[in-house]
Steps between C-alpha positions, in 0.01 A plus 500: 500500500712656736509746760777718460639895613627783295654797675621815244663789600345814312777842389346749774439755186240266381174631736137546450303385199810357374575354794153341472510422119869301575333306758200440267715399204679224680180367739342473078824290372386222778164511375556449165709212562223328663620605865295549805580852716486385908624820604593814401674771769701798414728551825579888352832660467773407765827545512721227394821325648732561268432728168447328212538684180633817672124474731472545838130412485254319304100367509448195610256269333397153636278282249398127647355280208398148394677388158711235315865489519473632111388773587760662724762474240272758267356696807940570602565574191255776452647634839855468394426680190333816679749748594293635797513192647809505734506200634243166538441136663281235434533219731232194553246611781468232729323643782120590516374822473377697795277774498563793702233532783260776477595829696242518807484830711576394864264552700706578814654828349107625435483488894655750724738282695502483873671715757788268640414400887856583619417888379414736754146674453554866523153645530465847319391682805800417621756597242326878473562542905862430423534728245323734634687491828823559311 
């Protein structure tokens, strides 16, 4: 089997649990025909280049999956026939998958960072004689 990538474009009216139940529908058409799901990421509504259909926007779905070449034939077919589906492509993946690196919290913004040594030190005795001078 091989790797290969499937980017859909979403109509932006489609949101939600519909949204969800889309995605679902199409991530279950792999799986019955014996596919393996890598990856699944939904990139959200953007705005897109050109319209397409009279849309300025659309929801972006990226699916990365093991199968036979078989199975894309079915798997565009059932996009093609979908009318919320604006636009899709499935090319062969030939790259390996990365996984994003885990957000850590920096440690150096936690600290209170360090006066600069160019800045002068204006002690506060100082700045109340001035004002009060004035």
């Amino acid at each position: 089997m091989r790797k290969y990538e499937s980017l859909y474009i979403i109509h932006p009216d489609v949101v939600g649990d519909e949204l969800t139940a889309m995605v679902e529908r199409f991530q279950t058409i792999l799986t019955d025909l014996n596919s393996g799901i890598l990856k699944l990421d939904n990139w959200g509504t953007r705005k897109l280049a050109y319209p397409i259909k009279k849309q300025e926007k659309g929801c972006y779905v990226q699916t990365i999956f093991e199968a036979d070449a078989e199975v894309i034939a079915e798997y565009e077919r059932r996009l093609r026939l979908d009318e919320k589906v604006l636009r899709f492509m499935t090319l062969r993946f030939e790259g390996e998958l990365v996984e994003a690196p885990a957000e850590e919290a920096p440690a150096a913004a936690e600290e209170t960072p360090a006066a600069p040594e160019d800045a002068p030190v204006v002690a506060a005795d100082e700045s109340e004689e001035t004002e009060s001078a004035e």
